[in-house]
C-alpha positions in Angstrom: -131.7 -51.5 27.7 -128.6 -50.0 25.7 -129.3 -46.8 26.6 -129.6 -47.6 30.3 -126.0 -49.0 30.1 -124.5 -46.3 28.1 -126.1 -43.7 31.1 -124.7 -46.3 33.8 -121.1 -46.3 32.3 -121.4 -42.3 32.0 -122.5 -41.7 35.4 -120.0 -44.4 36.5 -116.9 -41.8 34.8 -118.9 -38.3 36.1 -119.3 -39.0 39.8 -120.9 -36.8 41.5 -121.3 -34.2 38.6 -124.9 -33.6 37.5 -125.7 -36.3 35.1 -128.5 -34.2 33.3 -125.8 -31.0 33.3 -123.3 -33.3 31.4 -125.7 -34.9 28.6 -127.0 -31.1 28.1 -123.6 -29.3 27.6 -122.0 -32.2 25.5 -125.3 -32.1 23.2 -125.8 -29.1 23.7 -129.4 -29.2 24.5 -131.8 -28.3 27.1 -131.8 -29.3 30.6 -135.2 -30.6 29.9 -134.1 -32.3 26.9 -131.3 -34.1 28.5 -133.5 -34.9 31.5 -136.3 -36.9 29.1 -132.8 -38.9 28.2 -131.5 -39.6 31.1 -134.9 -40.8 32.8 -135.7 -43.0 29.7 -139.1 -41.1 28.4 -136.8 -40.3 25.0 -134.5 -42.0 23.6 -131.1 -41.2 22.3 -130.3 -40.6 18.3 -127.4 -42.7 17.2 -125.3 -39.7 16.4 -126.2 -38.5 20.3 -124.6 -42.1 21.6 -121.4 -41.8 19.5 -120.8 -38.5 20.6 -121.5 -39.4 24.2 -119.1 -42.9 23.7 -116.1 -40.3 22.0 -116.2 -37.8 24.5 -116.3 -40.2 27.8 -114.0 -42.5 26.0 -116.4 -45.8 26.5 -116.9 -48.2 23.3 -119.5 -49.4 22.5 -118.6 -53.0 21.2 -119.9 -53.6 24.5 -123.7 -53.5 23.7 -123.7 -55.8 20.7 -124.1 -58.4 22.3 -122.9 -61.0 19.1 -121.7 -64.1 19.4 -118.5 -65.2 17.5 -117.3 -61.5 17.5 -113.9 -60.1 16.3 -113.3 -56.6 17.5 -109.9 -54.3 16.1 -109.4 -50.9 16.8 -106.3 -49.1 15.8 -104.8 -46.9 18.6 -104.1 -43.0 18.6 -99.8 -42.2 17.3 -97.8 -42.1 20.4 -95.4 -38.9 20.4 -95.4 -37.6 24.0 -95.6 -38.5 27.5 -99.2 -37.3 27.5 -100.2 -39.9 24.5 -98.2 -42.7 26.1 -100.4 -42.2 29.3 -103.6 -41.6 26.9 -102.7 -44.9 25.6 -102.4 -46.6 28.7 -105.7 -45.0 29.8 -107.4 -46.3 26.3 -106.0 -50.3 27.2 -107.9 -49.7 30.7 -111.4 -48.9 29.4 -110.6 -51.3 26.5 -110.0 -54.4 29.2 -113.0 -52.9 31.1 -115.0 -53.6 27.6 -114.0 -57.3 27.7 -113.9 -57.5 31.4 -117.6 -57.3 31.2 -118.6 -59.5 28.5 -118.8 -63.4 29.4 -116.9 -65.7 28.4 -114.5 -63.3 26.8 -111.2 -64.5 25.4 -107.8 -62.4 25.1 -104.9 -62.9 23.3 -101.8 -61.3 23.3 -98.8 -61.9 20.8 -95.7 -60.8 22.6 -93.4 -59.3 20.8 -92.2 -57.9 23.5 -92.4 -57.8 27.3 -96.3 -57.0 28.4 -96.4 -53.4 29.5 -98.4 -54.4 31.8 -95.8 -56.3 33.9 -93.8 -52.9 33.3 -95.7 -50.0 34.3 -94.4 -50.2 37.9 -91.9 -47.8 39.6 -89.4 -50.6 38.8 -86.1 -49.6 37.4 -87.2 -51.9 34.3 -90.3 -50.3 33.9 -88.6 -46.7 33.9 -86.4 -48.3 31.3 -89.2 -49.4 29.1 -90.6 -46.0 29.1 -87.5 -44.4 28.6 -87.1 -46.3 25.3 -90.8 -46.4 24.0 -90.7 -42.7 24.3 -87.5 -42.3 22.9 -88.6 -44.7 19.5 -92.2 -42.9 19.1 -90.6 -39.7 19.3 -88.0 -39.3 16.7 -87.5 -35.6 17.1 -86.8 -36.0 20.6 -82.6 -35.7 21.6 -81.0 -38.6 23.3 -80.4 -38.1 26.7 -79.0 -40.6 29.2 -81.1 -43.0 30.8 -80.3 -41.5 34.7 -81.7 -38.0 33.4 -84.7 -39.4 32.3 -87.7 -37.9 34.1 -91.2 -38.8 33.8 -94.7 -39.7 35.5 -94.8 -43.0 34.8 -96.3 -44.7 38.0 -99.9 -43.4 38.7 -103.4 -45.1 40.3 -104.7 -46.2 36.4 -101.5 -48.1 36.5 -102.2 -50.2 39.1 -105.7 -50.7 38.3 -104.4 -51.4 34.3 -102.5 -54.2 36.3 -105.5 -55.6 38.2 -108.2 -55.6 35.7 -105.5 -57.3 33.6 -104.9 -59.8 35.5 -108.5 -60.7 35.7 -109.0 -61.1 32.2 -108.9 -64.8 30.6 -106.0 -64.2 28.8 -103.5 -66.1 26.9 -100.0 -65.3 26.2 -98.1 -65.9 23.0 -94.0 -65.4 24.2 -90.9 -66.8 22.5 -87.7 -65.8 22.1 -88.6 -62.5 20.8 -90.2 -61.6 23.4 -87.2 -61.3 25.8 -84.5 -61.0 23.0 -86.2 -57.3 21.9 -85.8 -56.4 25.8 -82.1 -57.6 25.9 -81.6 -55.7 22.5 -82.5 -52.4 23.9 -80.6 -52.8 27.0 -77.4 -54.0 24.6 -77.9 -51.0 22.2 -78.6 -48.2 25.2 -75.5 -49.5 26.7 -73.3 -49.5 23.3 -73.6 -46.0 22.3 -73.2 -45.4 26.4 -77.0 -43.9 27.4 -77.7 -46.5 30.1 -74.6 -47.3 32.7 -73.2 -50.8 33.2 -74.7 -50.7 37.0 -78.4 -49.9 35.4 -78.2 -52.4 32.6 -77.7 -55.0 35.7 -80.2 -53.9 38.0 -82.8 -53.5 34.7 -81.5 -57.7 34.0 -82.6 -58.2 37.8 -85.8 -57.0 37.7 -86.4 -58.7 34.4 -85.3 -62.0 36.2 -87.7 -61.1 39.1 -90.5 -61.0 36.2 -89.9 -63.9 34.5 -90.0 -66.4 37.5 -93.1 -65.2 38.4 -94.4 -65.8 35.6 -93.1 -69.3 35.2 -95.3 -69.5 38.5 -98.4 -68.7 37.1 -97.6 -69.7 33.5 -96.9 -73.0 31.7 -93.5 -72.8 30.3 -91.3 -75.3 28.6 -88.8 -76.2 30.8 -85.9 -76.1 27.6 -87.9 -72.6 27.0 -87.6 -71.4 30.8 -83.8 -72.6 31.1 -82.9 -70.2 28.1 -84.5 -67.4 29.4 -82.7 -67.6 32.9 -79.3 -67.0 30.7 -79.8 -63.7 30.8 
């Protein structure tokens, strides 16, 4: 039954590759080998499935199957654009993992703004990126924020966003979570990297995000009133 799962998720990330082509080269065994696998008649040593679940990126929390389960797993250092998107890609196939398991519960502390109201092709989501990259890569020079320049918009995004809002999720904010957003805008402005025209248009769209989430949300209405000071 595992197994069966494991071979659906892999054939679900391979396409229209070979299936028995893939299981052979990554384990490196025979094509008959992999075949006796793939078709059920053998089944897979548990060294085989971890090297499968690492190398297609699929965990495996996802067959336990136990009730009353607590699952933690410390994410990969963030130092370029490639690991930032890596990361993004790791929260997809990490929501897919819940996504699939019933009755599944998410929480999410915010400390700051969900990147996943941010990884649009919003002016505040370009600022958000422009900042994480510039505080996870300390060797990096300043530049200003109009000179930034970086994929951060792509199809993953927008299914990130979709698959997250289909989770049963419940968010933690307060007034961290927009004061640490107005704090970065303050400081980039200060030591003049981010224009007094972008700091506005970045307070718009974070306006724009708010309200709809007051839609969707319960909010205080005290709570609510001091956010919309900004």
């Amino acid at each position: 039954m595992h197994q069966e799962a494991l071979l659906k998720e892999i054939r679900r990330k391979i396409g229209d590759r070979s299936l028995n082509d893939e299981i052979a080269n990554i384990l490196n065994i025979s094509y008959d080998a992999a075949h006796r696998r793939t078709s059920l008649k053998a089944k897979f040593s548990f060294e085989e499935a971890l090297e499968l679940a690492k190398h297609y990126q699929i965990s495996l929390d996802q067959y336990l199957r136990t009730e009353n389960q607590l699952v933690v797993r410390r994410t990969q250092p963030v130092r370029t654009t490639e690991d930032l998107l890596n990361y993004f890609e790791n929260s997809l196939e990490i929501l897919d993992v819940f996504h699939n398991i019933t009755n599944s519960q998410v929480y999410y502390s915010a400390k700051d703004i969900p990147f996943f109201y941010t990884i649009s092709d919003s002016i505040l989501s370009r600022f958000k990126f422009y900042v994480w990259m510039n505080l996870l890569n300390q060797d990096q020079f300043l530049s200003p924020f109009n000179e930034f320049k970086m994929e951060y918009h792509s199809p993953k995004n927008e299914m990130l966003i979709e698959l997250y809002e289909k989770q049963n999720v419940t968010e933690i904010w307060n007034d961290t979570t927009i004061m640490s957003v107005l704090r970065q805008i303050s400081f980039y402005s200060e030591i003049g990297l981010l224009k007094k025209e972008e700091a506005s248009l970045i307070l718009e769209d974070l306006k724009k995000i708010i309200r709809r989430f007051r839609k969707k949300k319960c909010f205080k209405s005290l709570i609510f009133k001091y956010l919309l000071m900004i």
